[in-house]
KOLDREN-808442 format. One record per atom (N, C-alpha, C): y, z, x; residue in one letter. Coordinates in steps of 0.1 Angstrom, whole numbers, plus 5000, padded with zeros to 4 digits. Each point is the difference from the previous one (the first is absolute). Example, Ala and Ser with C-alpha at 12.3 -4.5 7.8 and 13.67 -1.06 7.14 Angstrom:
2
494350785132A
501250004991A
501250005009A
501149934996S
501150005009S
501150084992S
//
This chain:
106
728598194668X
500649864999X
501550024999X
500749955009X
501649994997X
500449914990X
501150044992X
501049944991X
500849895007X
500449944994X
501149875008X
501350105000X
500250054991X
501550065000X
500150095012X
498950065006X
499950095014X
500349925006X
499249905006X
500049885009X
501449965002X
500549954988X
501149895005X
501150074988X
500850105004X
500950094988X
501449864999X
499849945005X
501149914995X
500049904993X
500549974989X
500049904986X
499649895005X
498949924993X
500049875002X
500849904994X
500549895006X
500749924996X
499149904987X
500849944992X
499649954992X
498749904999X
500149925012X
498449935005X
499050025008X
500650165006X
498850055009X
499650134993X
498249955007X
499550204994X
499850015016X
500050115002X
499250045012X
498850084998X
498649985007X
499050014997X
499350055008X
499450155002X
499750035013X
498549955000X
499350015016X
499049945001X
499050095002X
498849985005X
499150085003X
500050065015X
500949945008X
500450075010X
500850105006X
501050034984X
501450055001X
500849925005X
500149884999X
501449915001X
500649974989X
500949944998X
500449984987X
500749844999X
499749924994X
500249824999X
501149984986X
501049895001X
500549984993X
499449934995X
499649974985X
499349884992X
501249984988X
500049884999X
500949934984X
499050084992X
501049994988X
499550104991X
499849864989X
498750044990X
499649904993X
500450014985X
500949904990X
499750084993X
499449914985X
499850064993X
499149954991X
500450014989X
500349874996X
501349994985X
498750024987X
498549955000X
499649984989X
499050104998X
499349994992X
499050134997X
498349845005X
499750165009X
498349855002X
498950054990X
500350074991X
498949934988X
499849864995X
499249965002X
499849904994X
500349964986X
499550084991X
500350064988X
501549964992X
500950095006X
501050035002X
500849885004X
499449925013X
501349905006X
499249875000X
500449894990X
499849914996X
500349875005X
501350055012X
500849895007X
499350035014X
498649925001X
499950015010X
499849855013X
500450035007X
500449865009X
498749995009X
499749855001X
498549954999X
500449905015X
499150055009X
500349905016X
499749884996X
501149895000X
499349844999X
499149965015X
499650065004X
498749955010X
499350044995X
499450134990X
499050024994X
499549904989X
501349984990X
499649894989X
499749905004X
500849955014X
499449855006X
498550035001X
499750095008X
498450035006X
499350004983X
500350054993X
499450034982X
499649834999X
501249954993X
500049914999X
498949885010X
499949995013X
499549985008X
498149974991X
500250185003X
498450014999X
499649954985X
500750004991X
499649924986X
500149914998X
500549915009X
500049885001X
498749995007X
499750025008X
498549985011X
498950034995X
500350084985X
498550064994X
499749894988X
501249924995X
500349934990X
499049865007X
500549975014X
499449885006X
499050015001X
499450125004X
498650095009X
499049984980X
501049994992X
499250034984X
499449814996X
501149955004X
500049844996X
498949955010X
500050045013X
499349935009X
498750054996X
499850134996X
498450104997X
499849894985X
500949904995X
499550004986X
499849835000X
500549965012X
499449865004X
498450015009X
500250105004X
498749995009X
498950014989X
499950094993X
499250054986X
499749864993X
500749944997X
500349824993X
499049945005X
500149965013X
499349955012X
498550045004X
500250114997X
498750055005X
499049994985X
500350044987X
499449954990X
500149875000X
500549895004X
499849874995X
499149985012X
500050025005X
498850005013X
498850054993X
499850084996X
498550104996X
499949894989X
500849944990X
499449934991X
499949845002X
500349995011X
499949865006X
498450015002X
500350075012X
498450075007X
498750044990X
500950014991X
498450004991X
499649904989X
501249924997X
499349884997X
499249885009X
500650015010X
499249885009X
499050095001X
499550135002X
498550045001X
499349954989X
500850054983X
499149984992X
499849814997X
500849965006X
499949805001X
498549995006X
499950065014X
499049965010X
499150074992X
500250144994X
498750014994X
499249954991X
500649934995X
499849914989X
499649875003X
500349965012X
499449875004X
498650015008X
500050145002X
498850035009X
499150034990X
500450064988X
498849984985X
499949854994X
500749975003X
499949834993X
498649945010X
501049975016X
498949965008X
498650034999X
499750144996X
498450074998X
499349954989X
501349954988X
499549974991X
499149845004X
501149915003X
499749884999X
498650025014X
499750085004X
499149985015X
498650084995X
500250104984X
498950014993X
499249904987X
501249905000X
500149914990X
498949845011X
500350015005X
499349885011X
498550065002X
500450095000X
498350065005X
499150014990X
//
């Protein structure tokens, strides 16, 4: 494996590295540099994409609606089941009555 300093013996300028390739050519690239430490740990100032928090925000909002709409449907659907069973137990009751009064005649 060749060294860069073989490659290219002349100083890089302040914003280029030169970077040899897998071919033996050699490319100028900006050189990157990196003011903060990436521990997490460590670096506390960390800057947050506002399309992400929109998209965050977004989806908690949609689970909040998606919770209220799940907790009207639940409402609805028990006052149904206890609707639904009192008119059963009405007709049942009229259907024992009926038997009654139709053992009562006889």
């Amino acid at each position: 494996m060749t060294i860069l300093e073989e490659i290219d013996p002349a100083p890089a300028s302040a914003n280029l590295t030169y970077v040899a390739a897998a071919d033996g050519t050699t490319e100028a690239v900006e050189a990157v540099s990196v003011d903060g430490e990436l521990d997490p740990e460590i670096n506390t100032d960390v800057q947050v994409d506002p399309a992400y928090t929109t998209s965050k925000q977004l989806r908690e909002e949609q689970s909040e609606a998606a919770r209220s709409v799940n907790k009207d449907g639940i409402r609805s659907l028990k006052s149904a089941v206890i609707i639904s069973g009192a008119v059963v137990a009405v007709i049942g009751a009229l259907f024992v009555v009926a038997k009654k009064i139709k053992e009562a005649r006889d």
